[in-house]
MARLUMBA-318603 format. One line per field, with one value per residue: residue number from 1; x, z, y of N, C-alpha, C in turn. Coordinates in steps of 0.1 Angstrom, whole numbers, plus 5000, padded with zeros to 4 digits. Last residue first. Layout:
<sites>
i <- c(NUM;...)
npx <- c(X;...)
npz <- c(Z;...)
npy <- c(Y;...)
capx <- c(X;...)
capz <- c(Z;...)
capy <- c(Y;...)
cpx <- c(X;...)
cpz <- c(Z;...)
cpy <- c(Y;...)
</sites>
This chain:
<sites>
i <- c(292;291;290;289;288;287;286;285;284;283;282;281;280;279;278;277;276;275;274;273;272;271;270;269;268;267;266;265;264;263;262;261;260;259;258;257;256;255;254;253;252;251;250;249;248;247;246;245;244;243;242;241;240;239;238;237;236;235;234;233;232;231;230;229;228;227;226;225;224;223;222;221;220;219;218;217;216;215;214;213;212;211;210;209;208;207;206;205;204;203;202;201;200;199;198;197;196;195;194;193;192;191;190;189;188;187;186;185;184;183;182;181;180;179;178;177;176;175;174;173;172;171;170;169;168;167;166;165;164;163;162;161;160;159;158;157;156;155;154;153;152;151;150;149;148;147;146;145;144;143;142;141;140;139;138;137;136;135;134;133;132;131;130;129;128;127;126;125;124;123;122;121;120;119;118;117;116;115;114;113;112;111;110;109;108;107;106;105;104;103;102;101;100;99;98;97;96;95;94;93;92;91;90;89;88;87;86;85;84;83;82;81;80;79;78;77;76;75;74;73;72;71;70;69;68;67;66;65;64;63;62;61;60;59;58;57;56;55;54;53;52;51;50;49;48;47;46;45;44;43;42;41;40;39;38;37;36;35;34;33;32;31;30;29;28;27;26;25;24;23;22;21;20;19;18;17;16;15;14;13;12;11;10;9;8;7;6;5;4;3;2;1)
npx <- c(8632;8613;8595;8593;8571;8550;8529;8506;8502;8516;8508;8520;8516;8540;8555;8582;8599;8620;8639;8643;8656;8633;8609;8579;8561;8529;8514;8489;8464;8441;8420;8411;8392;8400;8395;8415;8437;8448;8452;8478;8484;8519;8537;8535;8513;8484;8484;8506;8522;8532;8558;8568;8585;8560;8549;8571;8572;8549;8548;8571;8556;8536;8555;8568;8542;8505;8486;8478;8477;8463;8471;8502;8517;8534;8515;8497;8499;8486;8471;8458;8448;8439;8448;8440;8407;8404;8397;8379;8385;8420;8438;8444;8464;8475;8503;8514;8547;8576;8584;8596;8579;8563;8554;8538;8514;8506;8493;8476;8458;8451;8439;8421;8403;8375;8375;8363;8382;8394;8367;8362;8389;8399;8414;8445;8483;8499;8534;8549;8576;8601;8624;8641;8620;8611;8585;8568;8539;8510;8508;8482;8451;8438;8417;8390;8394;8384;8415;8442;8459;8458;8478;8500;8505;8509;8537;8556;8569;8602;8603;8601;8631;8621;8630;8640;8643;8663;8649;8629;8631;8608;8591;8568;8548;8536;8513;8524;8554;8566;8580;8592;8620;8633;8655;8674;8688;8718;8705;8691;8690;8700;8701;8686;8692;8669;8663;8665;8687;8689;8665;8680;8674;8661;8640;8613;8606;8629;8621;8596;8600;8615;8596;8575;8590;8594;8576;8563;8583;8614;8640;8646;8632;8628;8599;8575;8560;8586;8612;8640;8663;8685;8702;8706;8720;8750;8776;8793;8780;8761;8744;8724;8691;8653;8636;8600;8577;8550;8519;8521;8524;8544;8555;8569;8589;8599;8611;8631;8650;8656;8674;8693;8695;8689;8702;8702;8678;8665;8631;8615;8581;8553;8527;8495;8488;8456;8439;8442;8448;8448;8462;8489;8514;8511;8505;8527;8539;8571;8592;8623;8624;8631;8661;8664)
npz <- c(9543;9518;9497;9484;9454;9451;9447;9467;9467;9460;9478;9485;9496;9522;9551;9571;9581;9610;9612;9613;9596;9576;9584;9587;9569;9566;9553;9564;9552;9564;9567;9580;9598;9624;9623;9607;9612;9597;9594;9584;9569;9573;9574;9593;9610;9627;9639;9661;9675;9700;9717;9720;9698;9679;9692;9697;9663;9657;9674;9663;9638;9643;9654;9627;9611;9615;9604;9626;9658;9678;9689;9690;9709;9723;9742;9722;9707;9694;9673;9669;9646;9641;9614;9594;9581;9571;9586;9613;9631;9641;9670;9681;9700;9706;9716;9723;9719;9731;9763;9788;9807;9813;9791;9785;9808;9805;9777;9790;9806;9788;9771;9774;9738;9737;9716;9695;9681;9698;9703;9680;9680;9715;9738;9732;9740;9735;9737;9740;9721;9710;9682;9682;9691;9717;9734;9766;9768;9784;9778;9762;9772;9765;9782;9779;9800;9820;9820;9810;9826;9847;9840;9836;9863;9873;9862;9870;9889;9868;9836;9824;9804;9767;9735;9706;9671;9643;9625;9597;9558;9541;9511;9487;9459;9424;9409;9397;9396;9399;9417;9447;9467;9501;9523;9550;9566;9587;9617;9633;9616;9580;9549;9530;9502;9478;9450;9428;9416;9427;9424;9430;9445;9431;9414;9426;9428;9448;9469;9475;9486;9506;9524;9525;9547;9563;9577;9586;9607;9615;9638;9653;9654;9671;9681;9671;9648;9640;9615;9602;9578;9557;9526;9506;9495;9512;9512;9522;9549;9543;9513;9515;9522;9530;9561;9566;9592;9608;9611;9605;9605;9592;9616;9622;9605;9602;9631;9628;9609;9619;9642;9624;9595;9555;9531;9526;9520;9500;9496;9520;9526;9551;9549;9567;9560;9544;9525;9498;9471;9484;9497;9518;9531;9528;9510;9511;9491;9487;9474;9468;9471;9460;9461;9471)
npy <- c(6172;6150;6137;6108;6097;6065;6041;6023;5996;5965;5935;5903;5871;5851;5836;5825;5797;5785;5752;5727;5717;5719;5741;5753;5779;5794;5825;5843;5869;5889;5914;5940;5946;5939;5909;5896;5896;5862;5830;5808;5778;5749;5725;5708;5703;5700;5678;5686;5705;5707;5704;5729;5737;5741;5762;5778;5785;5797;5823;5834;5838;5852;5874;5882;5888;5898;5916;5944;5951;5970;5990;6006;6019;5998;5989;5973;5952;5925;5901;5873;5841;5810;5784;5773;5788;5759;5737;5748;5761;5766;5771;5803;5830;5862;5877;5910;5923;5932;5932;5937;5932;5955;5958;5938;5946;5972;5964;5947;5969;5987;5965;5934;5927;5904;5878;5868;5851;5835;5820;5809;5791;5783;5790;5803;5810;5832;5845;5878;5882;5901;5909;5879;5861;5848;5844;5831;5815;5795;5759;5740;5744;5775;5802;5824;5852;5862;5885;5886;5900;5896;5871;5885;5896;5872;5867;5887;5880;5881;5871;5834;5831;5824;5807;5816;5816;5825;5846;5836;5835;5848;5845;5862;5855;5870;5874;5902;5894;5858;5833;5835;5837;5837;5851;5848;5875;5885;5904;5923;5944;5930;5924;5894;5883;5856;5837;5832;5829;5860;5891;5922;5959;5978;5976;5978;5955;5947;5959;5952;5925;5930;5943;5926;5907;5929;5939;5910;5907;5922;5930;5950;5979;6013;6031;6041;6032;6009;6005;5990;5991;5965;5964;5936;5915;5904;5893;5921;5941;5964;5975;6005;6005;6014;6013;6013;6011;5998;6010;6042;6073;6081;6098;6078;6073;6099;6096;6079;6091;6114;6096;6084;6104;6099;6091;6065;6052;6041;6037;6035;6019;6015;5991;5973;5938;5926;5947;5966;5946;5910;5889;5900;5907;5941;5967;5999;6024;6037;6062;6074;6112;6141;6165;6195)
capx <- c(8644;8616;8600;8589;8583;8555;8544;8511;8493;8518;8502;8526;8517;8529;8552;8571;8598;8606;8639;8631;8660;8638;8618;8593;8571;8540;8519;8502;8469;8453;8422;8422;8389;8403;8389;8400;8434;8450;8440;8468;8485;8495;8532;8551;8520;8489;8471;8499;8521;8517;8552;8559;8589;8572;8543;8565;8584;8553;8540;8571;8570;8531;8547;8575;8556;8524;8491;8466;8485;8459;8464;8493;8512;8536;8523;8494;8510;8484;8485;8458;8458;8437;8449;8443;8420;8402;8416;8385;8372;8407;8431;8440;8461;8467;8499;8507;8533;8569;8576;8604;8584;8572;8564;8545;8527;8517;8507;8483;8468;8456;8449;8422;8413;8379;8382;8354;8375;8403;8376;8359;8385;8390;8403;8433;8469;8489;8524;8539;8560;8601;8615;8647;8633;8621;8594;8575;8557;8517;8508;8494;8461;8444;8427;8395;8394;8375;8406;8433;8451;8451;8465;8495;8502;8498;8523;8548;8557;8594;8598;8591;8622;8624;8620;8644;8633;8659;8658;8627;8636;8620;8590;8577;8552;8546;8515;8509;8552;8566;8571;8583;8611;8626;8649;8675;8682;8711;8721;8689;8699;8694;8710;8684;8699;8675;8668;8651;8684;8699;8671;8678;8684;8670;8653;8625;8598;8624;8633;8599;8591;8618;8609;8573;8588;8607;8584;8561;8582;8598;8636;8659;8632;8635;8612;8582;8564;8578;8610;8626;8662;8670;8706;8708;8715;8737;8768;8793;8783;8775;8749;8735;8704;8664;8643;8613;8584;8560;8530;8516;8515;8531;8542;8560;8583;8594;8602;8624;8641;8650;8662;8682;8701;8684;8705;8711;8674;8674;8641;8617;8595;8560;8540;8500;8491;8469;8441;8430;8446;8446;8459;8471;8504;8517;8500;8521;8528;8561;8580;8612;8631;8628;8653;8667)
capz <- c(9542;9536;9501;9497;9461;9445;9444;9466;9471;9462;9471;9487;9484;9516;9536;9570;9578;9604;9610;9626;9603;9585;9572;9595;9569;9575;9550;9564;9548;9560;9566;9572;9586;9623;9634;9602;9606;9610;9596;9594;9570;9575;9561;9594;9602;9618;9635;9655;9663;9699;9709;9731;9712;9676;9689;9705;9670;9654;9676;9674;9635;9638;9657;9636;9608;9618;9603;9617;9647;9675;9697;9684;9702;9712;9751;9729;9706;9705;9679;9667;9651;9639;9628;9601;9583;9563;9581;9603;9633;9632;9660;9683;9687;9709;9703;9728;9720;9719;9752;9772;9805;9825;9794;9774;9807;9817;9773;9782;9812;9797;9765;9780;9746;9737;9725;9698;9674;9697;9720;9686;9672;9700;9737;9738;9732;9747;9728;9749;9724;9721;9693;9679;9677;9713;9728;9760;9764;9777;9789;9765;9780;9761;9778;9777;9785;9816;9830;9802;9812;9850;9846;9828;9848;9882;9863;9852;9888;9882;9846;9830;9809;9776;9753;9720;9681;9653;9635;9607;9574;9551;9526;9490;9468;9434;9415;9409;9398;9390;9407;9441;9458;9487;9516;9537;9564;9578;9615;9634;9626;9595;9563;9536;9517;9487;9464;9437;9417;9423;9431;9422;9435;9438;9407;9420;9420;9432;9459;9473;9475;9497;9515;9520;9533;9555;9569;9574;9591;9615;9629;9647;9656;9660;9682;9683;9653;9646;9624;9608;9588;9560;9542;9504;9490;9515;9502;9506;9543;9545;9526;9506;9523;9527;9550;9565;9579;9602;9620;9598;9613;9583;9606;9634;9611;9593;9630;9635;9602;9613;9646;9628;9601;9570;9541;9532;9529;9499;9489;9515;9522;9541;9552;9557;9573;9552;9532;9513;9480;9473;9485;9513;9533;9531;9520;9505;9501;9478;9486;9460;9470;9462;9450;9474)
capy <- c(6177;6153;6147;6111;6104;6081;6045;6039;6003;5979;5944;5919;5879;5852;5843;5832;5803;5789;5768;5733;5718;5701;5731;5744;5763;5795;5811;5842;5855;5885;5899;5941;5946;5951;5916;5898;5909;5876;5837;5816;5787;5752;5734;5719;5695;5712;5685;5675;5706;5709;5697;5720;5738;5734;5750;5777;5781;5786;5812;5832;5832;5843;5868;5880;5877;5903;5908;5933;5949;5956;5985;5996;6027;6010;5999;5986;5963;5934;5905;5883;5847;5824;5787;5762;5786;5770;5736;5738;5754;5771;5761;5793;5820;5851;5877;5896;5925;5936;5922;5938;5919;5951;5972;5939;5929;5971;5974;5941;5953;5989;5971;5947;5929;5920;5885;5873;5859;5848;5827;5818;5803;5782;5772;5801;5800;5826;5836;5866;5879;5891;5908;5890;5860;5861;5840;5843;5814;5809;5771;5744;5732;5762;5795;5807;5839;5861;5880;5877;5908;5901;5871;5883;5907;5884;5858;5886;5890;5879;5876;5846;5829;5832;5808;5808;5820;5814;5847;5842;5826;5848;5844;5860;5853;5863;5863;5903;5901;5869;5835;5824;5844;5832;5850;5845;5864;5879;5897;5908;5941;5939;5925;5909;5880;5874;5837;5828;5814;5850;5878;5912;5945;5978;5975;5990;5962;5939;5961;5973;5931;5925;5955;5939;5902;5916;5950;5921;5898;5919;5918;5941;5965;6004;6025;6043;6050;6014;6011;5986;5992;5971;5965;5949;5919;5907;5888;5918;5929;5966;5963;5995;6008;6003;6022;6005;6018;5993;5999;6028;6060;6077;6107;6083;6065;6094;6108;6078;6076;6115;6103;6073;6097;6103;6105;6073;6063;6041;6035;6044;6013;6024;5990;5982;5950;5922;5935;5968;5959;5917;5886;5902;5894;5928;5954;5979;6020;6028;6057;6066;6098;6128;6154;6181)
cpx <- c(8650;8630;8598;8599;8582;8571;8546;8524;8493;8502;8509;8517;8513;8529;8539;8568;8581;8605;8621;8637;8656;8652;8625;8596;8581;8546;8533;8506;8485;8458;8432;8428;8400;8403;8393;8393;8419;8440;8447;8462;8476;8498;8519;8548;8527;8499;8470;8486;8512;8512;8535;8553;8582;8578;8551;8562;8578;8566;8545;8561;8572;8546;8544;8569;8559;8529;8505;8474;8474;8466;8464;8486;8504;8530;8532;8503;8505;8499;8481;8467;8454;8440;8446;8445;8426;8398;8414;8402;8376;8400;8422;8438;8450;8466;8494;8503;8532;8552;8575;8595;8597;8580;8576;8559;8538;8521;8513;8496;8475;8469;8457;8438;8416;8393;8381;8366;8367;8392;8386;8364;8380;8386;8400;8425;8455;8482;8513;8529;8560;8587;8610;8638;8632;8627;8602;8589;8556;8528;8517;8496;8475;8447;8430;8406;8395;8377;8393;8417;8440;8448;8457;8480;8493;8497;8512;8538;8552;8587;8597;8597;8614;8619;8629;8635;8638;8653;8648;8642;8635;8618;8607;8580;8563;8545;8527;8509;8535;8555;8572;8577;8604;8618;8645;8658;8679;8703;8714;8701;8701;8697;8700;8691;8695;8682;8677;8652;8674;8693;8680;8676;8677;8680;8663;8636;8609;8620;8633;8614;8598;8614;8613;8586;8580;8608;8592;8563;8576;8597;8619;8653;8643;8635;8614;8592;8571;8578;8592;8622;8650;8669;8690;8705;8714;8730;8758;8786;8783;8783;8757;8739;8711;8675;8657;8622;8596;8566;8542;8527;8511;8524;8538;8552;8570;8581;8596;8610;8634;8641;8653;8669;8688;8692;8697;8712;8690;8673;8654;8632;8597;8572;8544;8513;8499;8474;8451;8430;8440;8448;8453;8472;8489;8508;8505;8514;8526;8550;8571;8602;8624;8631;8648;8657)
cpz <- c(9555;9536;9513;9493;9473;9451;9444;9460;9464;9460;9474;9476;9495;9502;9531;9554;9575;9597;9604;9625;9614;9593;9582;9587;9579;9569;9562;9564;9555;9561;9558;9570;9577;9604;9632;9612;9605;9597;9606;9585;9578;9574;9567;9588;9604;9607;9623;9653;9657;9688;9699;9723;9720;9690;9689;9702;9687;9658;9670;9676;9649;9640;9656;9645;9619;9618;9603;9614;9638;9661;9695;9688;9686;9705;9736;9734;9711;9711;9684;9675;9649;9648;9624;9614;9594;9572;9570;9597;9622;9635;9652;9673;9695;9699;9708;9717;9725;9718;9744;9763;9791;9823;9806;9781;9799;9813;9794;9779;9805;9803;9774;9775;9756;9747;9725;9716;9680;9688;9711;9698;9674;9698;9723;9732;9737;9735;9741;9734;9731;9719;9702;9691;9670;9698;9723;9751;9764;9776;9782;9772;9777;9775;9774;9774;9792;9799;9818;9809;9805;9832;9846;9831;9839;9867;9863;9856;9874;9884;9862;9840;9819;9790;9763;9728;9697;9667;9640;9617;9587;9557;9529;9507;9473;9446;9424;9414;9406;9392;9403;9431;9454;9481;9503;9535;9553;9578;9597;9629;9637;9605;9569;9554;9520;9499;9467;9450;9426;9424;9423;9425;9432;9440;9418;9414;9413;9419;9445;9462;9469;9483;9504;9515;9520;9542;9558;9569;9579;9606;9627;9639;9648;9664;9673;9687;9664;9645;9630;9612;9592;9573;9545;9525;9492;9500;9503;9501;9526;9549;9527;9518;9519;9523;9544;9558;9579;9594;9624;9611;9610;9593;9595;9621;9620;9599;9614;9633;9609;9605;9633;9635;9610;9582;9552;9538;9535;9510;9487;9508;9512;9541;9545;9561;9563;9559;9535;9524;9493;9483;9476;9496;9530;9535;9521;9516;9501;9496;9478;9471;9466;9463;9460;9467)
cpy <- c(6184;6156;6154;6125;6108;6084;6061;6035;6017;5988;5959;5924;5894;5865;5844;5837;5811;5799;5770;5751;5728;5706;5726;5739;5763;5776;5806;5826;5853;5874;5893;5924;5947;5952;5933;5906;5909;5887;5847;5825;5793;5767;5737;5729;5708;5708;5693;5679;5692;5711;5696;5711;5725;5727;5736;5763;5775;5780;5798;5821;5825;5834;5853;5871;5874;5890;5907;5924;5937;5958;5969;5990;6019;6014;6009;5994;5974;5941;5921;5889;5862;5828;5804;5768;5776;5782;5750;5739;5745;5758;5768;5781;5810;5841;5863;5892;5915;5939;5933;5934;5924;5941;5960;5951;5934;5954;5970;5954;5948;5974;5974;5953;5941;5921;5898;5886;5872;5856;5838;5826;5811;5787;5775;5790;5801;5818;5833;5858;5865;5892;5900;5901;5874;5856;5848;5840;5827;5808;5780;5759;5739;5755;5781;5802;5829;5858;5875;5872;5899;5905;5882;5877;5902;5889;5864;5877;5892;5889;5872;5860;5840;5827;5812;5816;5811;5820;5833;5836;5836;5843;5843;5851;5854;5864;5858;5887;5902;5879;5851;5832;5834;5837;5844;5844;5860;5873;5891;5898;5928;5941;5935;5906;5893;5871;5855;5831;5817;5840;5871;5901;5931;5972;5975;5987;5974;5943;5955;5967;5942;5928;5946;5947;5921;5916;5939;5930;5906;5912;5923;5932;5961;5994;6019;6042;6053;6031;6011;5995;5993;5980;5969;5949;5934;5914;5893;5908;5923;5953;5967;5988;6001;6010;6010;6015;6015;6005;5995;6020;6046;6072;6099;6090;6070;6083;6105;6088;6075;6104;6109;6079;6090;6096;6108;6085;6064;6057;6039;6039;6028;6015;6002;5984;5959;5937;5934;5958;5956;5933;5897;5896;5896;5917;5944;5977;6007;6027;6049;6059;6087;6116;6142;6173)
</sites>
């Protein structure tokens, strides 16, 4: 059986060794979903994607997500990372600057910006809607944040696609220095469907405008270094409670720096309060995956 094509990336890093690492297996028709699953599990990476012919006729091409644990309908950094993988491969092409990647999320559209070590990419993230709490989620969540500082605006649980507890805390330092209780945070995330937690706050200045960290204990991630979905979630929230003054529609985050992996994520509300996510993709590894 002939190889297939494995690329290794960082997503959202300005250079190697930064932002959140991502496998993309280039055309993974022949695994079925327990075999994509068990790929998923032996790179241990966050994220492994397998990309696939669309089965809609304007999509570019088809993606499937996987955790080592389960399958997602939407992430940002597998997103914007497969996009990349296809580009580089030839897989397919952009049109006028522009990708439709099908998932299970349903389409999103994608922007290219520029040309190979300088390009950027970002997706429109799944329109994001507020959940509401749980009964007995209050207690949970109290008990995970014993001894932060929390904001004025009050915690959300958002869903675009995945679901995250957004928590705001008082400032920079408060998420910089947070030790997270895991135990308490994987029982909120189990008892609520959440995905993860994912803390923010204002940056001390406008370098970065906000810093952000995300917590995926119950799957088998303690602390995700730079996640879309997330970040996507938070910006929708902000949006939501009005708590965007300061920031404006255009600002970018700070993730990762607390698990030596510092990562850049560009974030736009365009004018019809869609959000989008981006930033630059470093391939890491090209070779062959052989799995039979």
């Amino acid at each position: 059986m002939t190889g297939l094509r494995f690329l290794q990336l960082d997503v959202f890093a300005d250079r190697p060794g930064t932002g959140n690492g991502l496998a993309v297996i280039i055309d993974g028709r022949r695994f079925d979903t327990a075999t994509m699953q068990a790929i998923a599990n032996w790179t241990n990476l966050s994220e492994t994607t397998f990309v696939l012919p669309p089965t809609l006729p304007q999509a570019s091409y088809r993606v499937r997500i996987f955790t080592p644990k389960s399958e997602l309908p939407f992430a940002g950094h597998p997103s914007v990372g497969t996009a990349h993988a296809v580009l580089e491969s030839g897989w397919a092409q952009a049109v006028d600057g522009r990708l439709l990647q099908e998932c299970v999320a349903g389409l999103l559209p994608i922007k290219v910006h520029g040309e190979l070590a300088g390009r950027t990419i970002s997706v429109r993230a799944p329109r994001a809607r507020q959940l509401d709490w749980p009964a007995d989620s209050a207690p949970l969540l109290e008990q995970a944040f014993v001894g932060c500082r929390l904001a004025d605006v009050p915690p959300a649980l958002v869903s675009n696609g995945p679901a995250w507890w957004c928590v705001q805390l008082a400032d920079e330092a408060s998420v910089r220095a947070m030790t997270p209780r895991l135990p308490q945070l994987a029982a909120l995330t189990r008892a609520t469907e959440a995905v993860g937690v994912a803390v923010f706050a204002r940056g001390d200045s406008d370098d970065p405008m906000l810093v952000v960290r995300a917590f995926c204990p119950a799957d088998g991630i303690p602390e995700d270094p730079v996640t879309g979905s997330a970040n996507a979630a938070i910006a929708a929230h902000l949006l939501r409670s009005g708590a965007l003054a300061g920031l404006g529609r255009r600002y970018w985050v700070s993730q990762g720096r607390e698990v030596g992996r510092d990562g850049r994520i560009d974030i736009e509300i365009d004018s019809d309060d869609e959000v989008w996510i981006g930033g630059r993709t470093q391939t890491v590894i090209s070779g062959t995956l052989a799995w039979s």
